[in-house]
Biopython code that builds the backbone (N, CA, C, O; Angstrom):
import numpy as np
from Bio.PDB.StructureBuilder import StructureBuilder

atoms = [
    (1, "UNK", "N", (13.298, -18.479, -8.655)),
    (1, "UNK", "CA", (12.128, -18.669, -7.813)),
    (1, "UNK", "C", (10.950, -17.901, -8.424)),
    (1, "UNK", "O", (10.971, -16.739, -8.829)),
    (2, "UNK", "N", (9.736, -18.910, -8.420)),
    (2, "UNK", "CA", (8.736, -18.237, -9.074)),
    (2, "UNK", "C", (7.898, -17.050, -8.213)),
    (2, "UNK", "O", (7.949, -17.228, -6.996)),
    (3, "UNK", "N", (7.305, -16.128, -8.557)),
    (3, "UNK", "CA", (6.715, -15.281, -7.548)),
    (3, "UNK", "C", (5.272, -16.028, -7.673)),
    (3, "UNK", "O", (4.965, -16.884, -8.502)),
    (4, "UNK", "N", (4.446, -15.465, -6.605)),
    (4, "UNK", "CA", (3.814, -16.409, -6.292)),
    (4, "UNK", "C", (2.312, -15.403, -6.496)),
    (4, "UNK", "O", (2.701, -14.240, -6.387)),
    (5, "UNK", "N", (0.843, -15.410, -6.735)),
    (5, "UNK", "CA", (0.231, -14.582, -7.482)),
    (5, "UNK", "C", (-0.967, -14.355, -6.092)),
    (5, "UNK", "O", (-1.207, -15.053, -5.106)),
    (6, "UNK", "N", (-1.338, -13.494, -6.413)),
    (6, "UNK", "CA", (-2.533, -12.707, -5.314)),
    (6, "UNK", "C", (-4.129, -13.437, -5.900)),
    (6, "UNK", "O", (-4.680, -13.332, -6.995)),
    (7, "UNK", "N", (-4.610, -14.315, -4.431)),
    (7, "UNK", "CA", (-5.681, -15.213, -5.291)),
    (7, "UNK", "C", (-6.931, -13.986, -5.727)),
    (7, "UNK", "O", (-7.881, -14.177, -6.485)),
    (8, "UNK", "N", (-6.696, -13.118, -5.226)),
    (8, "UNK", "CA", (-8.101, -12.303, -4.891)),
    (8, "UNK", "C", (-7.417, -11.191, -5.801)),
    (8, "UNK", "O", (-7.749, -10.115, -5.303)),
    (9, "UNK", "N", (-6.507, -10.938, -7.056)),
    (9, "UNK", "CA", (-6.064, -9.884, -7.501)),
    (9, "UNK", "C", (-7.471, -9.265, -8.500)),
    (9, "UNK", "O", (-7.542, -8.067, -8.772)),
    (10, "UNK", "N", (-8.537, -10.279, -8.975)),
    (10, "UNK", "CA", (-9.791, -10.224, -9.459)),
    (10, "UNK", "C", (-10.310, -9.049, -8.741)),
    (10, "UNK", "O", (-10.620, -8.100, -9.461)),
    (11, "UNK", "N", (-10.461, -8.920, -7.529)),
    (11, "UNK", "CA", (-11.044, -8.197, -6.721)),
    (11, "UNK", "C", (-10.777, -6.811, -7.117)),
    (11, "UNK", "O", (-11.792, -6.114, -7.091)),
    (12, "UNK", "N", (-9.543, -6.122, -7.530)),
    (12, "UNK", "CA", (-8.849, -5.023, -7.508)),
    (12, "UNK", "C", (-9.147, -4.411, -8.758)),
    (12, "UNK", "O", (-8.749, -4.789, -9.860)),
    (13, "UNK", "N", (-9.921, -3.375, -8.488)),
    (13, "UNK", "CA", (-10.138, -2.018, -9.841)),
    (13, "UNK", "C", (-9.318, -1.516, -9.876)),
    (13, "UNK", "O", (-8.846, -1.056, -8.836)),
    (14, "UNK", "N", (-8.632, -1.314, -11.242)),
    (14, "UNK", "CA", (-7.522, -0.002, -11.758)),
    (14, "UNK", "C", (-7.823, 0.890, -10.887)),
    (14, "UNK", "O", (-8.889, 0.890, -10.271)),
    (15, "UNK", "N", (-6.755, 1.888, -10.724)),
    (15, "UNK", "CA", (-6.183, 2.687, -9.653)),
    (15, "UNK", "C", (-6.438, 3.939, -10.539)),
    (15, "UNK", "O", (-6.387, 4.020, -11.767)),
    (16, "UNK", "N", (-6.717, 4.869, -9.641)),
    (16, "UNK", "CA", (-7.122, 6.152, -10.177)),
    (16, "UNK", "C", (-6.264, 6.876, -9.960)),
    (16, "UNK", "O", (-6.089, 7.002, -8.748)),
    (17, "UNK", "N", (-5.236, 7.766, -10.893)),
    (17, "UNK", "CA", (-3.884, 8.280, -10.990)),
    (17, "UNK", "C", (-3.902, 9.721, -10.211)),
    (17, "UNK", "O", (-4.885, 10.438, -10.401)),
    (18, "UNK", "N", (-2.952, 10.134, -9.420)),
    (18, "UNK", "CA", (-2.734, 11.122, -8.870)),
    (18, "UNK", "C", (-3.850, 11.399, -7.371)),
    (18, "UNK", "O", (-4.030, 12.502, -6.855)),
    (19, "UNK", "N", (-4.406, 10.240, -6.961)),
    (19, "UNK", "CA", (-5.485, 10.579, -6.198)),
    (19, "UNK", "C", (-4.951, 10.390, -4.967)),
    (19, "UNK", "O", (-4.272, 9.401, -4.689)),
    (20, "UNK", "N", (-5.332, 11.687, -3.842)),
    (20, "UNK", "CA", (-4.852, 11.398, -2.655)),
    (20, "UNK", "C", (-4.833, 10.476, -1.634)),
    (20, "UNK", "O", (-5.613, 9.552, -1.867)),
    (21, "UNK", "N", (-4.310, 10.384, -0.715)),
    (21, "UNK", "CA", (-4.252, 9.357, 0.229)),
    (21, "UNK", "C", (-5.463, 10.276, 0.875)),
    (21, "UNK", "O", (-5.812, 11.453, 0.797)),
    (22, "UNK", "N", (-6.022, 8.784, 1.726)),
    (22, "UNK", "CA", (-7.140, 9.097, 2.463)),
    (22, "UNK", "C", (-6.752, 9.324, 4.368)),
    (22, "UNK", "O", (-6.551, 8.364, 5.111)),
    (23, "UNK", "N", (-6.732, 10.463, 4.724)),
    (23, "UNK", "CA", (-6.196, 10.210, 6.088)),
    (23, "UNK", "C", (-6.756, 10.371, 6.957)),
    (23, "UNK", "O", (-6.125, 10.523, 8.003)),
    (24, "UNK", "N", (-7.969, 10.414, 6.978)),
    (24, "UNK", "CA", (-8.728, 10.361, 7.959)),
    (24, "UNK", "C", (-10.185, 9.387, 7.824)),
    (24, "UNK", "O", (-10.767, 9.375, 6.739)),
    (25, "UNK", "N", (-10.626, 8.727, 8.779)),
    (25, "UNK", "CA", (-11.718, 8.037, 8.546)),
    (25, "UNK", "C", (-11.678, 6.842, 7.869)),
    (25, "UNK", "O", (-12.451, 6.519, 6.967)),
    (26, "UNK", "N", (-10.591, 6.057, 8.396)),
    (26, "UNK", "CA", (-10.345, 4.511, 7.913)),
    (26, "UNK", "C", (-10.456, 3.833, 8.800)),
    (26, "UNK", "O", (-10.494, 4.308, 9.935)),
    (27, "UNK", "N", (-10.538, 2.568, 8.581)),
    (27, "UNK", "CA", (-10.935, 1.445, 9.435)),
    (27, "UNK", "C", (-9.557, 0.164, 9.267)),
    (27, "UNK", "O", (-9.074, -0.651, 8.481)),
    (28, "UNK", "N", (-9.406, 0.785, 10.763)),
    (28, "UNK", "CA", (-7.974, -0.504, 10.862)),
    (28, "UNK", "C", (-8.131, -2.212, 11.053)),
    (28, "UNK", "O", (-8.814, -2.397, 12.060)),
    (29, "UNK", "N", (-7.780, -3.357, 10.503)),
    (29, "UNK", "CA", (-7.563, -4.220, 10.590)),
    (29, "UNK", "C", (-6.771, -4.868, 11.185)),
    (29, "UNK", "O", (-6.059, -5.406, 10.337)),
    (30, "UNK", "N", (-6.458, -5.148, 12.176)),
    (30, "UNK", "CA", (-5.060, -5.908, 12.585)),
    (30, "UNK", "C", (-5.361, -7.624, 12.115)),
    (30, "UNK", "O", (-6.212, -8.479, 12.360)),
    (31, "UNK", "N", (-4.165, -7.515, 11.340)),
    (31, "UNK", "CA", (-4.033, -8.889, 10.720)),
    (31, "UNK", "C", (-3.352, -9.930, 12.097)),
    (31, "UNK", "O", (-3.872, -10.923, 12.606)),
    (32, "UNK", "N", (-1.804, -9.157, 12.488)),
    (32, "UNK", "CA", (-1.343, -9.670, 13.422)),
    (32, "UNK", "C", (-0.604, -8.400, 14.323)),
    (32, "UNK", "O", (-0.279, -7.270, 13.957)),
    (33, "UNK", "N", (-0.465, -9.180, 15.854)),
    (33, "UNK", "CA", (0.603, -7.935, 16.712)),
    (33, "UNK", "C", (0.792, -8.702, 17.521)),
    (33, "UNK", "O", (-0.107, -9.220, 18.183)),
    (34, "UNK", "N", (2.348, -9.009, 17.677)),
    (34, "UNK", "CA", (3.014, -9.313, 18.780)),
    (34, "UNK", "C", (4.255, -7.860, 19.251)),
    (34, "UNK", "O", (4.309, -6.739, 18.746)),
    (35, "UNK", "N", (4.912, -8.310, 20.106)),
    (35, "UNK", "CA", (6.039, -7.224, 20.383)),
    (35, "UNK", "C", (6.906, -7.066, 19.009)),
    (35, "UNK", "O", (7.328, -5.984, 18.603)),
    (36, "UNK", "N", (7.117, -8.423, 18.308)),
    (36, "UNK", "CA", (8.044, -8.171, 17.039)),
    (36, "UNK", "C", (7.803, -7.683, 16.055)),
    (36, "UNK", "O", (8.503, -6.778, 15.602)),
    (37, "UNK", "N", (6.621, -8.202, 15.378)),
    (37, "UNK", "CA", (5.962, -8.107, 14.333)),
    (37, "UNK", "C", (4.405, -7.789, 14.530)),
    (37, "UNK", "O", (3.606, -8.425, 15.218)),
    (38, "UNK", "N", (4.105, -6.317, 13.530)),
    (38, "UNK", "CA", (2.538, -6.407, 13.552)),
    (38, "UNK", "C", (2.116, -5.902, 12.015)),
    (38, "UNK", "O", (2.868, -5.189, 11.352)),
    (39, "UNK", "N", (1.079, -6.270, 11.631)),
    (39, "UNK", "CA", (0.527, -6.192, 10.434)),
    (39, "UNK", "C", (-1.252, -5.523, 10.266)),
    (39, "UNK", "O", (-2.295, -6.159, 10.411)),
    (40, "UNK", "N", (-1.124, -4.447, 10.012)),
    (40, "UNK", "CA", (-2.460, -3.954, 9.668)),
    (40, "UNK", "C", (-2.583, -3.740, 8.443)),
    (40, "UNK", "O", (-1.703, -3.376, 7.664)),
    (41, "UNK", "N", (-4.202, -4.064, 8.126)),
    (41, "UNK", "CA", (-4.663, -3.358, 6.978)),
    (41, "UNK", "C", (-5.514, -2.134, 7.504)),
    (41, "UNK", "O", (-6.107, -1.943, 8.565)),
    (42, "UNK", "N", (-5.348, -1.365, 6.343)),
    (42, "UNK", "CA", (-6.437, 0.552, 6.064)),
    (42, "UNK", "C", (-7.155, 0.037, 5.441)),
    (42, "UNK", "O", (-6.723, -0.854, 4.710)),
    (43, "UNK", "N", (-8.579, 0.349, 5.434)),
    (43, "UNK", "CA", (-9.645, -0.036, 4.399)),
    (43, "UNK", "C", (-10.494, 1.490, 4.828)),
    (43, "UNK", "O", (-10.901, 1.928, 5.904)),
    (44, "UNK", "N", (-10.509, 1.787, 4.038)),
    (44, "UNK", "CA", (-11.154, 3.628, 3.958)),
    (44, "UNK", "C", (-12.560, 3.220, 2.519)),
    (44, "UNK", "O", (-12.547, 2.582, 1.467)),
    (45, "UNK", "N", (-13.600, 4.023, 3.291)),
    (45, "UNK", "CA", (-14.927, 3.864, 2.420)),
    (45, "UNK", "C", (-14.437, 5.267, 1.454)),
    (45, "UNK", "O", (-14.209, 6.376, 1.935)),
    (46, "UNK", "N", (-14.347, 4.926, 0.065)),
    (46, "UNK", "CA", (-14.102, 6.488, -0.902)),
    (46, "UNK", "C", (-15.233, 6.209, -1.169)),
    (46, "UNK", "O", (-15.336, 4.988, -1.279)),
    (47, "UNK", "N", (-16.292, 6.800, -1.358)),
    (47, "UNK", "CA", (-17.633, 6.764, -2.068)),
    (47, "UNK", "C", (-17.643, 6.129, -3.196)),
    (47, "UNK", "O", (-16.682, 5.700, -3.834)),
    (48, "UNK", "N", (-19.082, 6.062, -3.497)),
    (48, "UNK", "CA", (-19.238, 5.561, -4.660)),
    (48, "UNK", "C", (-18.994, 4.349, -5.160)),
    (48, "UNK", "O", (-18.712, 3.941, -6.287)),
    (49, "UNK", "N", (-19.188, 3.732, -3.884)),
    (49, "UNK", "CA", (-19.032, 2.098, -4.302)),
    (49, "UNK", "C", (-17.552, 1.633, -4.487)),
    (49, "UNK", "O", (-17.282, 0.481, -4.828)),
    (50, "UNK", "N", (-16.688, 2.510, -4.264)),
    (50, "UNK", "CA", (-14.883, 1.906, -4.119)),
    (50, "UNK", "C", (-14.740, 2.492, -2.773)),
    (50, "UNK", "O", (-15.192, 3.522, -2.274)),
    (51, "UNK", "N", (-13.392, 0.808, -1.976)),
    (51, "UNK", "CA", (-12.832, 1.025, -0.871)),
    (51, "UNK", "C", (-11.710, 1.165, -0.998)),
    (51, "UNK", "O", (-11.293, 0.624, -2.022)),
    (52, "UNK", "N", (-10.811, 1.769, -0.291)),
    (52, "UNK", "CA", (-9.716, 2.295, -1.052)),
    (52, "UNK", "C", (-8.641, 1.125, 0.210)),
    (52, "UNK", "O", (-9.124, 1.013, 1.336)),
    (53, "UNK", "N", (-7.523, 0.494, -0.030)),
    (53, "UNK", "CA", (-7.053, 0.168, 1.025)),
    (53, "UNK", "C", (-5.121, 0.260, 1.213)),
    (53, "UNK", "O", (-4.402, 0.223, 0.215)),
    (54, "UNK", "N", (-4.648, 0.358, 2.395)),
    (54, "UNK", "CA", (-3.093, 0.684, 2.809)),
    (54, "UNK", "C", (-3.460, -0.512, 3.536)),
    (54, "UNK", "O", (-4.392, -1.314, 3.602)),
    (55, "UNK", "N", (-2.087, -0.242, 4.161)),
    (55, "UNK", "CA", (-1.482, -0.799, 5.409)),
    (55, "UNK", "C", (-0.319, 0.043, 6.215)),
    (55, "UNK", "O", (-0.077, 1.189, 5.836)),
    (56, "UNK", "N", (0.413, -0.530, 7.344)),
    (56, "UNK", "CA", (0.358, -0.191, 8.522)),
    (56, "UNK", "C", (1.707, -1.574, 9.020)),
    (56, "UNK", "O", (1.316, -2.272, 9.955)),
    (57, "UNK", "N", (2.719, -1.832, 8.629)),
    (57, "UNK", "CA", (3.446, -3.054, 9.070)),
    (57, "UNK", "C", (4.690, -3.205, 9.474)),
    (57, "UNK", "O", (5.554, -2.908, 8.650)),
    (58, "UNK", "N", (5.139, -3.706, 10.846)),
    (58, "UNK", "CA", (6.327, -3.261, 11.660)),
    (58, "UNK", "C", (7.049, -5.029, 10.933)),
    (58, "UNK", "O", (6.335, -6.028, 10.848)),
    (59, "UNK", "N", (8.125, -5.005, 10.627)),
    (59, "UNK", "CA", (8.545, -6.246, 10.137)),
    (59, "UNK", "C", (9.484, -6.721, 10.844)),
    (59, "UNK", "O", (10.240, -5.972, 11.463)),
    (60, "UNK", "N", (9.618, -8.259, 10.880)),
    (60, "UNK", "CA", (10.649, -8.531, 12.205)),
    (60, "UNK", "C", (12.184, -8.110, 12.070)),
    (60, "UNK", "O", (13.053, -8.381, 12.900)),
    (61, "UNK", "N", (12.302, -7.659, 11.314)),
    (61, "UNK", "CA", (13.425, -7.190, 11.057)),
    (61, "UNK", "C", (13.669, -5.741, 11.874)),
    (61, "UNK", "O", (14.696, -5.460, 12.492)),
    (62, "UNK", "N", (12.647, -5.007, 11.750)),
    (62, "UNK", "CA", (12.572, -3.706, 12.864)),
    (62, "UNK", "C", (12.519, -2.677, 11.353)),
    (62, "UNK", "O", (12.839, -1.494, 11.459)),
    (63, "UNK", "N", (12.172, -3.140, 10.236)),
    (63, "UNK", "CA", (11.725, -1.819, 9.333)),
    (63, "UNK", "C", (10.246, -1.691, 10.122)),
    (63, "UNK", "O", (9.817, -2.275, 11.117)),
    (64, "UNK", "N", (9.584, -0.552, 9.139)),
    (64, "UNK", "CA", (8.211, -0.053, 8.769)),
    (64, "UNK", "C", (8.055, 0.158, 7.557)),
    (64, "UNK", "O", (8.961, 0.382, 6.754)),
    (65, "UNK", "N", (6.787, 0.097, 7.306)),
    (65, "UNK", "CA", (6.124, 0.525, 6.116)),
    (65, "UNK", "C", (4.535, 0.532, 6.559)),
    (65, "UNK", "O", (3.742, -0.218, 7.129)),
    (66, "UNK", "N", (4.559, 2.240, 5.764)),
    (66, "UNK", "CA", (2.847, 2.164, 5.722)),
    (66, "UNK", "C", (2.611, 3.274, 4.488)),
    (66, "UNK", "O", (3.359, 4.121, 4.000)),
    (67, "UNK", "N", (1.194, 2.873, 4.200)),
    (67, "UNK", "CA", (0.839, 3.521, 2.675)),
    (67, "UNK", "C", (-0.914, 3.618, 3.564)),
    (67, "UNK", "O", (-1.576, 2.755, 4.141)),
    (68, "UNK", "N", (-1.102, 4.763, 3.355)),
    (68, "UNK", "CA", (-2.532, 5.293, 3.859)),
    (68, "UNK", "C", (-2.998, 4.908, 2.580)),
    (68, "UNK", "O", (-2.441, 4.609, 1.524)),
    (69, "UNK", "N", (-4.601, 5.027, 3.100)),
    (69, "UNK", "CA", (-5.654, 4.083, 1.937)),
    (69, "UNK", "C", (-5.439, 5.463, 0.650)),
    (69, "UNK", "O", (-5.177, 6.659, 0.778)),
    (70, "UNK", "N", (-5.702, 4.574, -0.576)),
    (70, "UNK", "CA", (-6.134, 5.526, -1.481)),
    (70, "UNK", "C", (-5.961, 4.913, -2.840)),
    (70, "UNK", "O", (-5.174, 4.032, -3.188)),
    (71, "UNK", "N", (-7.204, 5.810, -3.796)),
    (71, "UNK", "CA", (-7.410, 4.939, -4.742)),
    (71, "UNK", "C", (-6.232, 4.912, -5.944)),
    (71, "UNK", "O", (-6.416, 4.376, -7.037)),
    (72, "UNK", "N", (-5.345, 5.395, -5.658)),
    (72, "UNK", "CA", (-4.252, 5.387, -6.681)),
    (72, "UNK", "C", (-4.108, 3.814, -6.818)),
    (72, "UNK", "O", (-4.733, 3.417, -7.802)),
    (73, "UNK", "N", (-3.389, 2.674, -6.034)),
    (73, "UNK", "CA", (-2.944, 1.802, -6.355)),
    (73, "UNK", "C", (-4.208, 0.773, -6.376)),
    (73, "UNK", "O", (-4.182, -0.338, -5.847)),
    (74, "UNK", "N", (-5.144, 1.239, -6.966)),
    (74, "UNK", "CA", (-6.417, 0.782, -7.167)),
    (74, "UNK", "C", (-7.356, 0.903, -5.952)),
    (74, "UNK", "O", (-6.896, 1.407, -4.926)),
    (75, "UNK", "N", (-8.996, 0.364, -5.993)),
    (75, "UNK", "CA", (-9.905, -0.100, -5.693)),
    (75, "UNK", "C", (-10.756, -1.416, -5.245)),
    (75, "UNK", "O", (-10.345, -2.412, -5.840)),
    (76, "UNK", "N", (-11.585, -1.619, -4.559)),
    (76, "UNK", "CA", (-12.203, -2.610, -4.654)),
    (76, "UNK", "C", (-13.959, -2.344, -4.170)),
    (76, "UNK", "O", (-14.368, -1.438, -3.444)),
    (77, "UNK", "N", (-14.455, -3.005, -4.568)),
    (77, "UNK", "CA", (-16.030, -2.372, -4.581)),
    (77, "UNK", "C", (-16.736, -3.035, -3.317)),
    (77, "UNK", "O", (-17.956, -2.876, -3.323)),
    (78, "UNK", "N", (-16.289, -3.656, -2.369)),
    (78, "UNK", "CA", (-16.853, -3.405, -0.953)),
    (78, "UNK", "C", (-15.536, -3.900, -0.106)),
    (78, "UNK", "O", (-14.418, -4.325, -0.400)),
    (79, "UNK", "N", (-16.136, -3.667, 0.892)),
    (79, "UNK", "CA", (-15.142, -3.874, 2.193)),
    (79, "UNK", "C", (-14.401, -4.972, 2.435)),
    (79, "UNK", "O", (-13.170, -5.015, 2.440)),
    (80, "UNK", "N", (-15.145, -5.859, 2.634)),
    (80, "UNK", "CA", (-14.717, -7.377, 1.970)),
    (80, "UNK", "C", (-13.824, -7.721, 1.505)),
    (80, "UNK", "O", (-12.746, -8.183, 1.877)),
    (81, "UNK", "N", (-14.521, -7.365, 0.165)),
    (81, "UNK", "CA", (-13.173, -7.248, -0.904)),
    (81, "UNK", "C", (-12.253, -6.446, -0.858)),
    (81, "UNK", "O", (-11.450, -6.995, -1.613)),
    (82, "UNK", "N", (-11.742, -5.470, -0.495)),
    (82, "UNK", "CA", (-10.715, -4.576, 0.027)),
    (82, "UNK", "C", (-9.817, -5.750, 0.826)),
    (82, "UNK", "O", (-8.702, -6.176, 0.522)),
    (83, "UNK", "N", (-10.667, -6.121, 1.930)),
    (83, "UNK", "CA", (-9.831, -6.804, 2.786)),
    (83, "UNK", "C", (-9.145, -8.399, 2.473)),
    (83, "UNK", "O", (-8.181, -8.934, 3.020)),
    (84, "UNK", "N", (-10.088, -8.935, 1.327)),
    (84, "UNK", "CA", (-9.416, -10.101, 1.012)),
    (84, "UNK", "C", (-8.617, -9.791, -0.165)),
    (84, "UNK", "O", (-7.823, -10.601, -0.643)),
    (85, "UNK", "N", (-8.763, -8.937, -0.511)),
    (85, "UNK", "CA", (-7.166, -8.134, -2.009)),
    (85, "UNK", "C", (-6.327, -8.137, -0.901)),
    (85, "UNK", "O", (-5.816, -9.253, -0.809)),
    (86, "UNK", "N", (-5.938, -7.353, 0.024)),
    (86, "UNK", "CA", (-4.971, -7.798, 1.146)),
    (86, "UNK", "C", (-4.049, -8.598, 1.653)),
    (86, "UNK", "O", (-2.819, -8.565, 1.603)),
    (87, "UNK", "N", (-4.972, -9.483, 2.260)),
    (87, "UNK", "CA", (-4.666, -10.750, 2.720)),
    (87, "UNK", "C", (-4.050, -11.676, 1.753)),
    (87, "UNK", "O", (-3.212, -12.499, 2.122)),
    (88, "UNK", "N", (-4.547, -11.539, 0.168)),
    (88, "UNK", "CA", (-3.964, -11.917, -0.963)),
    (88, "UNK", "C", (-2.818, -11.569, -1.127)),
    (88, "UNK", "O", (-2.002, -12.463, -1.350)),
    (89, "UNK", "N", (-2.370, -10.221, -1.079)),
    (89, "UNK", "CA", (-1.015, -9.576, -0.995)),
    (89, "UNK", "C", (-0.210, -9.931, -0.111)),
    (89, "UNK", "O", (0.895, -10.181, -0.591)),
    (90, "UNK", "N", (-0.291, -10.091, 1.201)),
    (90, "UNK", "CA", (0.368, -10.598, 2.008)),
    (90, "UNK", "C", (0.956, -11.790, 1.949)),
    (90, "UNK", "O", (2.136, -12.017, 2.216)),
    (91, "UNK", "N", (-0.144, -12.832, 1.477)),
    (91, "UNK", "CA", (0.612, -14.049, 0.811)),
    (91, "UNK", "C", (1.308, -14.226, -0.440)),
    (91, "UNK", "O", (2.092, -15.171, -0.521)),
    (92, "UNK", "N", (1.174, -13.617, -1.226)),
    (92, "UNK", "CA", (1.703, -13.420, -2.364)),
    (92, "UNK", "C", (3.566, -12.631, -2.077)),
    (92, "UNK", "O", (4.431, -12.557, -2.950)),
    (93, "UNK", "N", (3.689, -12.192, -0.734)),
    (93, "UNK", "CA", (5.291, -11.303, -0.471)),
    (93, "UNK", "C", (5.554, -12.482, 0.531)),
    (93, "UNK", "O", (6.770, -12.471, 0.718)),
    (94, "UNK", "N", (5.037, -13.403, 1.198)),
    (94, "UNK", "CA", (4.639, -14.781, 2.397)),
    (94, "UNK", "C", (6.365, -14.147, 2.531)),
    (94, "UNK", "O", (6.548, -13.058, 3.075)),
    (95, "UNK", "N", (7.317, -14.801, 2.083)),
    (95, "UNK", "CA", (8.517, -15.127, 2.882)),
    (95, "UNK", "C", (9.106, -13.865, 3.581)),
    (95, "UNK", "O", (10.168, -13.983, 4.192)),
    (96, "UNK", "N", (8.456, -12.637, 3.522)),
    (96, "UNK", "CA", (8.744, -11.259, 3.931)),
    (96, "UNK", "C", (8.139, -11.149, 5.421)),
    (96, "UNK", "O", (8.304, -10.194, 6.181)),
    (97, "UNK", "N", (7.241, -12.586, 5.742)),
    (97, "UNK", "CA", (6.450, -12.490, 7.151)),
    (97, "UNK", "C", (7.064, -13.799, 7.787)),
    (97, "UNK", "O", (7.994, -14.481, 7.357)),
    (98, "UNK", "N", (6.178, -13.997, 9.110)),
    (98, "UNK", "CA", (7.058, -14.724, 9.909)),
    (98, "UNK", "C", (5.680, -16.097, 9.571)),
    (98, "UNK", "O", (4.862, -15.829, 8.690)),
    (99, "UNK", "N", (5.572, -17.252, 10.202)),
    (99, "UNK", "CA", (4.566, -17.900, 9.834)),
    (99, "UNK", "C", (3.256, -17.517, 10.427)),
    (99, "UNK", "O", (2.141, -17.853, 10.028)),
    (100, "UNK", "N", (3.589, -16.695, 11.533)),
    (100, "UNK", "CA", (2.718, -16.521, 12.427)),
    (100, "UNK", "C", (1.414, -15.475, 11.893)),
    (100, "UNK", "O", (0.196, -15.537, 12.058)),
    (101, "UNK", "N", (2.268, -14.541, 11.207)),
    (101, "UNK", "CA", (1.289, -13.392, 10.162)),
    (101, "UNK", "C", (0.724, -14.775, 8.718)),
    (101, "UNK", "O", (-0.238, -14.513, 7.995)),
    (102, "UNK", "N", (1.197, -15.583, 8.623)),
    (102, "UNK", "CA", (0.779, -16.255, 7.212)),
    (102, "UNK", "C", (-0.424, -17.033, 7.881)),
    (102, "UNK", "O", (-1.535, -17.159, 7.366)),
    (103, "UNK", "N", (0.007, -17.588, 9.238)),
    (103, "UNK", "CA", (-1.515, -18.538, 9.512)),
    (103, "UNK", "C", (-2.713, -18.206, 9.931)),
    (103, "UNK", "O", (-3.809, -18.762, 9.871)),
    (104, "UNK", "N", (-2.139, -16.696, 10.592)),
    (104, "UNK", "CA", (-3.487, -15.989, 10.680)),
    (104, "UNK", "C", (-4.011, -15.444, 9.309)),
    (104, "UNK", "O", (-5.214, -15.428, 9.046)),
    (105, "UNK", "N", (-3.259, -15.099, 8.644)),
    (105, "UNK", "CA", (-3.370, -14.582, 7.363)),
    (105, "UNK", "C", (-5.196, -15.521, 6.442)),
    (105, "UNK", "O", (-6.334, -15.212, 6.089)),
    (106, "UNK", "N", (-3.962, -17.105, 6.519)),
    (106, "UNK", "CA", (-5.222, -17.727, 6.047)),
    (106, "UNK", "C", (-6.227, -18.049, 6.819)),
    (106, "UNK", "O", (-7.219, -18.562, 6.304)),
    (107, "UNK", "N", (-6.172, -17.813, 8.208)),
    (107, "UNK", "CA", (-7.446, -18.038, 9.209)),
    (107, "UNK", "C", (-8.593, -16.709, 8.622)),
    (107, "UNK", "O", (-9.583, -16.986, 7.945)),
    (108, "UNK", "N", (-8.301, -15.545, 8.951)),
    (108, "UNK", "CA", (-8.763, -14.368, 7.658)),
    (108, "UNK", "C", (-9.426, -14.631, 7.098)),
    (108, "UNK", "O", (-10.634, -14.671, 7.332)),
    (109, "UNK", "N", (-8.590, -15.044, 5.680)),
    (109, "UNK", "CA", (-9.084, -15.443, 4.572)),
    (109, "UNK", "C", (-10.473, -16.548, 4.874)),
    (109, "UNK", "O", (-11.450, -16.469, 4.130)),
    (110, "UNK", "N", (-10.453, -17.277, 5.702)),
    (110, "UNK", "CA", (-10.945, -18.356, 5.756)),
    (110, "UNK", "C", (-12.526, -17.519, 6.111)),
    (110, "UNK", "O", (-13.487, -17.405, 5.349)),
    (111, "UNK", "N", (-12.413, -17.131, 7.193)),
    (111, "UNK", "CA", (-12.951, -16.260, 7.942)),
    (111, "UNK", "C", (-14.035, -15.054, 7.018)),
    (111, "UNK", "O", (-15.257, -14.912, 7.004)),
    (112, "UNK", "N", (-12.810, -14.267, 6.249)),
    (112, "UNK", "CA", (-14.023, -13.793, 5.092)),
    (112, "UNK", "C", (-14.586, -13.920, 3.713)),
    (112, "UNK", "O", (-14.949, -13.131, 2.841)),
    (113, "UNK", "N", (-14.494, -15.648, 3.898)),
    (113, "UNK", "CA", (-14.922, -15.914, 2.141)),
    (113, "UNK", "C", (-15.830, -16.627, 2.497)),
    (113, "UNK", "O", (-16.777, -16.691, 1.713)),
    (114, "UNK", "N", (-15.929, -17.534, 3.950)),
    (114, "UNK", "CA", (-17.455, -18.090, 4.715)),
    (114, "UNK", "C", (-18.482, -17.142, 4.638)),
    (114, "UNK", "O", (-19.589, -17.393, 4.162)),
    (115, "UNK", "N", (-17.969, -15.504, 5.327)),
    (115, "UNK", "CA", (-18.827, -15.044, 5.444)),
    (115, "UNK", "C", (-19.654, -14.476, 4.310)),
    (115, "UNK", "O", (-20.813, -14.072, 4.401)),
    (116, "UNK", "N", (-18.953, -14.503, 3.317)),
    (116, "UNK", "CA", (-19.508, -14.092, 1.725)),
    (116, "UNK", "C", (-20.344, -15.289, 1.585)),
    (116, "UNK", "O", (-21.522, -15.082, 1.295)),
    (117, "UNK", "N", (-19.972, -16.461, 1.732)),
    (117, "UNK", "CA", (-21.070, -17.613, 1.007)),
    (117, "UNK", "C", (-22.295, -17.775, 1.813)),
    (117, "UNK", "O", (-23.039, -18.710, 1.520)),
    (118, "UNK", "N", (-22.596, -17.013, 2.762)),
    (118, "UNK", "CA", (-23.947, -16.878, 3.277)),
    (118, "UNK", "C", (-24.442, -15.595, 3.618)),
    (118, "UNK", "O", (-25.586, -15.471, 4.055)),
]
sb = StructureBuilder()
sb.init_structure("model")
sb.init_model(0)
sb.init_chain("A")
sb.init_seg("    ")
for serial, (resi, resn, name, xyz) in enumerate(atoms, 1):
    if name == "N":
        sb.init_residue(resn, " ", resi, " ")
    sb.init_atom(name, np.array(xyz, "f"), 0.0, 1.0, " ", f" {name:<3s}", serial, name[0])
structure = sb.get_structure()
């Protein structure tokens, strides 16, 4: 099975090595939340023109995972873009979610690439 590629991986600046997580002063996204499954993105402003971004995701399975924002596993140079590198990722792991996180996923997407073209 082929893996499947992040449309927005363009978006993402090399990652700056050893740099801390950002834990305070981020801005949460909820992608999706039901009782089973919920999915946030972290999008934290690091100065200087890079947003640094995590997540935040309960999986229906009943794991967790979360990674606070930070520029180690790269960058992206506005908010935006933080958030559609994301949403890219999410589809790019798709069979790890339920459909319900994938259709909002591309409603999102849909949602912030309109708002870029005007």
């Amino acid at each position: 099975m082929q893996e499947s590629v992040n449309p927005f991986e363009r978006l993402r600046c090399p990652g700056i090595a050893d740099s801390e997580a950002i834990k305070e002063k981020f801005e949460t996204i909820t992608v999706y939340d039901d009782r089973k499954e919920t999915v946030k993105i972290l999008v934290a402003d690091a100065g200087n023109g890079r947003y640094a971004f995590g997540y935040d995701i309960y999986f229906l399975n009943g794991r967790h995972a979360i990674r606070l924002p930070s520029l180690e596993s790269g960058y992206c140079t506005s908010f935006g873009n933080a958030v559609l590198y994301f949403l890219g990722y999410i589809k790019k792991y798709g069979s790890m979610f339920s459909i319900g996180v994938i259709n909002e996923v591309n409603r999102l997407i849909g949602e912030y690439t309109q708002t870029r073209l005007f």
